[in-house]
C-alpha positions in Angstrom: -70.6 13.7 -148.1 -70.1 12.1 -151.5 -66.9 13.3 -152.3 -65.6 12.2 -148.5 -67.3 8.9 -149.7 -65.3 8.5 -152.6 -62.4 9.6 -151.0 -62.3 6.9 -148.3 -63.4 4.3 -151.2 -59.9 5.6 -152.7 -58.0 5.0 -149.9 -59.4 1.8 -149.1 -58.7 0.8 -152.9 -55.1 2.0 -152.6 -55.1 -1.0 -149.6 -52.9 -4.3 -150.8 -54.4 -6.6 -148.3 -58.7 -6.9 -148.7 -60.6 -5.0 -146.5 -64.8 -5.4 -145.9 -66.9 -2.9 -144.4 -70.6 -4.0 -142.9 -73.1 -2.9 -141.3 -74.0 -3.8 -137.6 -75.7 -6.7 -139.0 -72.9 -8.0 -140.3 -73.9 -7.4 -144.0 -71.0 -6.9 -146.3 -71.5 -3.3 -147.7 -67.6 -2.4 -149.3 -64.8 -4.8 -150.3 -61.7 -3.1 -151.6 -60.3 -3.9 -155.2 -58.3 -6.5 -153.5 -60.7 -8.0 -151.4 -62.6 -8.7 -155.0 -59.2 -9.8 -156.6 -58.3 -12.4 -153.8 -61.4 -12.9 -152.2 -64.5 -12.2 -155.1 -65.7 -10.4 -152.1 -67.9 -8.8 -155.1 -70.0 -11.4 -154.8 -70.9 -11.0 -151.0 -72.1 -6.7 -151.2 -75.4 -6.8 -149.8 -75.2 -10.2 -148.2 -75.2 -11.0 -144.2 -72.4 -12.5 -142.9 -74.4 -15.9 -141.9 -75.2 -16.3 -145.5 -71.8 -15.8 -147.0 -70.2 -18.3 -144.6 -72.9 -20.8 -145.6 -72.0 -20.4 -149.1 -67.8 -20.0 -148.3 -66.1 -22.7 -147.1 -64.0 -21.1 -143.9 -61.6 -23.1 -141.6 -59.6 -23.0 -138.5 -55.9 -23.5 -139.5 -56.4 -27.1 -137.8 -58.3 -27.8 -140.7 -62.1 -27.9 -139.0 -65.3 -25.9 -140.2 -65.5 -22.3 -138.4 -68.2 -21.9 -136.6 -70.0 -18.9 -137.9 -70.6 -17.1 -134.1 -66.2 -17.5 -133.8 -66.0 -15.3 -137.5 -64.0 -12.3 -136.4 -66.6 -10.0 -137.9 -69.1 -12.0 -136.0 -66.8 -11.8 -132.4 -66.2 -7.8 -133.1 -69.8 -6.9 -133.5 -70.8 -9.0 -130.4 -68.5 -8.1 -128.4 -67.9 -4.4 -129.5 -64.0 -4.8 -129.9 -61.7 -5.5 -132.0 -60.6 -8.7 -132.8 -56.3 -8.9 -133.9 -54.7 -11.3 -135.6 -57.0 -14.4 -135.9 -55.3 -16.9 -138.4 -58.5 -18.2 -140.8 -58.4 -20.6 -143.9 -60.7 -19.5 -146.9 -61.2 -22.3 -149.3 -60.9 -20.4 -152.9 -61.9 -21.3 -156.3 -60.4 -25.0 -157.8 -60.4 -26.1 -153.9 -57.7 -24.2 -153.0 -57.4 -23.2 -149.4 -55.3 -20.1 -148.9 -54.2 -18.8 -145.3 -55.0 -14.9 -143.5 -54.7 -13.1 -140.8 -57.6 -11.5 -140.3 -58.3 -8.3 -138.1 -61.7 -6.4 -137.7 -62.7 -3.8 -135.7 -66.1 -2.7 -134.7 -67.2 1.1 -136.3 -68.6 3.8 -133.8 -71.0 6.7 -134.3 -72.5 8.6 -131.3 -70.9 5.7 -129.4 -72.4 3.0 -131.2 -71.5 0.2 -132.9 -72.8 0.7 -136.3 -70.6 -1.6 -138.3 -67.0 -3.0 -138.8 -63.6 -3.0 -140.5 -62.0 -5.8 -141.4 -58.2 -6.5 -142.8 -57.3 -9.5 -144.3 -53.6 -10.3 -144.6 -52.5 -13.1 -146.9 -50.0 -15.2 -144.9 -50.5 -18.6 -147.9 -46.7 -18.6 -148.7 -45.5 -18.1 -145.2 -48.0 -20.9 -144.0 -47.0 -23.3 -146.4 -43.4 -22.7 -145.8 -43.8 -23.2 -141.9 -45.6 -26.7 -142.6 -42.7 -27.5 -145.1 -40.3 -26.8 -142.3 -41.9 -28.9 -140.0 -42.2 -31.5 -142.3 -38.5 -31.0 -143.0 -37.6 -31.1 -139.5 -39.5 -34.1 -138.8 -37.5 -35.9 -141.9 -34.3 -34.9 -140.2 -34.9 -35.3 -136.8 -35.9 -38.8 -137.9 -32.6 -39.3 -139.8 -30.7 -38.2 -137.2 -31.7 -40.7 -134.7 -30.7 -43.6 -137.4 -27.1 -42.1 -137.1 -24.1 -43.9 -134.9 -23.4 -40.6 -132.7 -25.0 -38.9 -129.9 -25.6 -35.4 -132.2 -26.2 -32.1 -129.8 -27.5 -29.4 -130.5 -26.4 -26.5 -128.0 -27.5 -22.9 -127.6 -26.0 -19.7 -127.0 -25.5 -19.5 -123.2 -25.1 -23.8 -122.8 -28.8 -25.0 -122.9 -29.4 -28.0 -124.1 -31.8 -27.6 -127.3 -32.0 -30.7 -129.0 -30.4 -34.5 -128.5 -31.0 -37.4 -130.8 -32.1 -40.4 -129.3 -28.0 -41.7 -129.0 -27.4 -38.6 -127.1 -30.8 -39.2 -124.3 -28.9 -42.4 -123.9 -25.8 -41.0 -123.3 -26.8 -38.4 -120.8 -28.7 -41.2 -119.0 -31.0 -39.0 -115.5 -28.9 -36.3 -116.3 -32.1 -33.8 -116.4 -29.6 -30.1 -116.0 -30.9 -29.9 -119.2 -27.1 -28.8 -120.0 -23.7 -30.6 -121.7 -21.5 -28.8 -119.2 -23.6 -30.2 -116.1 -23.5 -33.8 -118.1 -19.4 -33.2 -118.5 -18.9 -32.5 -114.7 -21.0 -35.7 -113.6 -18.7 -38.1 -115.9 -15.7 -36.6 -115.3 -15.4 -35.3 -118.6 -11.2 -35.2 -119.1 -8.7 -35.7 -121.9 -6.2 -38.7 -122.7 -3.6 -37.2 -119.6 -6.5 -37.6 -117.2 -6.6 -33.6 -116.9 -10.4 -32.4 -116.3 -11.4 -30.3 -119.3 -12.4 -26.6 -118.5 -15.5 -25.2 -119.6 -13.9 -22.6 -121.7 -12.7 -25.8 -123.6 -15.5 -28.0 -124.2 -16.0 -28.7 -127.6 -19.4 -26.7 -128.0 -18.1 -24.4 -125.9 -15.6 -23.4 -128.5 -17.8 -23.5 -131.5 -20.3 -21.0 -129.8 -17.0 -19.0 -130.0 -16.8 -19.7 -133.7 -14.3 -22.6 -133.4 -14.5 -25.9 -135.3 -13.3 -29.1 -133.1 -12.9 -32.4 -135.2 -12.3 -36.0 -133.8 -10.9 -34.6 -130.3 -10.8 -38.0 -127.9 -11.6 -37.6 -124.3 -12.0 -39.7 -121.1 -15.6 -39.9 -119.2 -16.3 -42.5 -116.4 -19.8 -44.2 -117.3 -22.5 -44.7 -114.9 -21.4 -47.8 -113.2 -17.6 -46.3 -112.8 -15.8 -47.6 -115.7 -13.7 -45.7 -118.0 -14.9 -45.2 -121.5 -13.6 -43.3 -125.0 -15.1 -40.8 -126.7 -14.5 -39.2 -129.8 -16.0 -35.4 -130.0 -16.5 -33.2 -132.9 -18.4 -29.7 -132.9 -19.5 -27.1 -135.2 -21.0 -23.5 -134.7 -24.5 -22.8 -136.3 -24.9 -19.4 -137.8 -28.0 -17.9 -139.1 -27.7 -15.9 -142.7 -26.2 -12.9 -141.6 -23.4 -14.9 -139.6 -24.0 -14.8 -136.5 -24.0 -17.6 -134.3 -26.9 -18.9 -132.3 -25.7 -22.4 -131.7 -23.4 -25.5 -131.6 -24.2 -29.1 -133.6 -22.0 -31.3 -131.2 -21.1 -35.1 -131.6 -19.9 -37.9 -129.2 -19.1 -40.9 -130.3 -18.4 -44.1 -127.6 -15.4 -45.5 -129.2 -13.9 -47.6 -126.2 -14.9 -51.1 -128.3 -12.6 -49.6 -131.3 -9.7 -48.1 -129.3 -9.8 -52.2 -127.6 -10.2 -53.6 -130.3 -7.4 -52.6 -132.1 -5.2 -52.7 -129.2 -5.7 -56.4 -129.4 
């Protein structure tokens, strides 16, 4: 028995992410070497769960306190399941909060529960980065609707995914949710009057790797009147170069084209 003990201690040590084991109370009885690196879980052996959540400052990732009975040790040994990928924010030494995943699973003998398992994943960087993003894509998103365009943003297939606040005008109770449905409804066309295919639509053609710059075109407004517009349109790629979109502009440049006419 002691040798299958230490056996199992070595495994668990040989673990990257912490791991706890308790009892069926809930009272932390093992914590892996780095479950005491990351977590001081050394500090917890021989104390119940209720107690080392008063003492540990745990959150939800929306930043409120976790109540003790939604712990995922706590949900697995009422509940007698396991409990998979529950995001939780432990508040470390110095204030710092770093994010895990946490899974724990209730432990069986005879067919009852007589304790748990518990893995905790350390998912800091990649939270930190997804907040960044967002932050970043709130920044730009902002930007964008300061620009003089209509900027698209078109997916694989024609949806719609994105349209700064220029392009919402533009596409007016057009709701298709789609530039090609948009195109048909204003008589989309180039300077000869002939109706542009859908094979040659601007994003069309970057989704096929193309680059369009400054092409003019021909679209009836709402009310019937003619107006100018100037197109441009780029494929989006992710790392590995492979396209998953088009960044498409329109630009209403009927007032120009008038003016220097004049």
């Amino acid at each position: 028995m002691e040798r299958y003990s230490a056996s199992l201690d070595a495994i668990l040590n040989a673990f990257p992410e912490p791991v706890h084991l308790t009892d069926r109370e809930g009272t932390l009885i093992f914590a892996n070497r780095a479950a005491v690196t990351q977590l001081h879980s050394d500090k917890d052996i021989g104390v119940p769960l209720v107690q080392q959540l008063a003492r540990r400052q745990i959150f939800r990732p929306d930043g409120s306190h976790l109540p003790p009975a939604e712990h995922p040790i706590a949900r697995s040994l009422a509940a007698g399941e396991a409990v998979t990928g529950m995001p939780l924010v432990i508040e470390a030494e110095a204030g710092r909060r770093d994010s895990y995943i946490v899974t724990s699973a209730p432990l069986r003998s005879e067919g009852r529960v007589v304790g748990t398992v518990s893995v905790f994943r350390d998912v800091t960087a990649a939270a930190r980065l997804e907040r960044e993003l967002a932050d970043h894509a709130e920044r730009l998103e902002a930007i964008v609707n300061l620009v003089s365009e209509c900027v698209f943003v078109v997916g694989a297939g024609g949806p719609l995914l994105f349209a700064n606040a220029l392009g919402q005008r533009l596409l007016g109770d057009d709701t298709s949710g789609s530039l090609e449905s948009w195109a048909q409804g204003a008589a989309l066309r180039d300077l000869g009057g002939v109706p542009v295919s859908r094979e040659d639509l601007p994003w069309s053609r970057a989704l096929l790797g193309g680059t369009v710059s400054g092409a003019e075109f021909l679209i009836n407004d709402p009310t019937g009147a003619e107006r100018r517009l100037t197109t441009s349109a780029h494929p989006l790629r992710t790392p590995d170069g492979e396209i998953y979109a088009a960044l498409a502009t329109i630009k209403d440049v009927t007032e120009e084209v008038r003016a220097r006419a004049e």
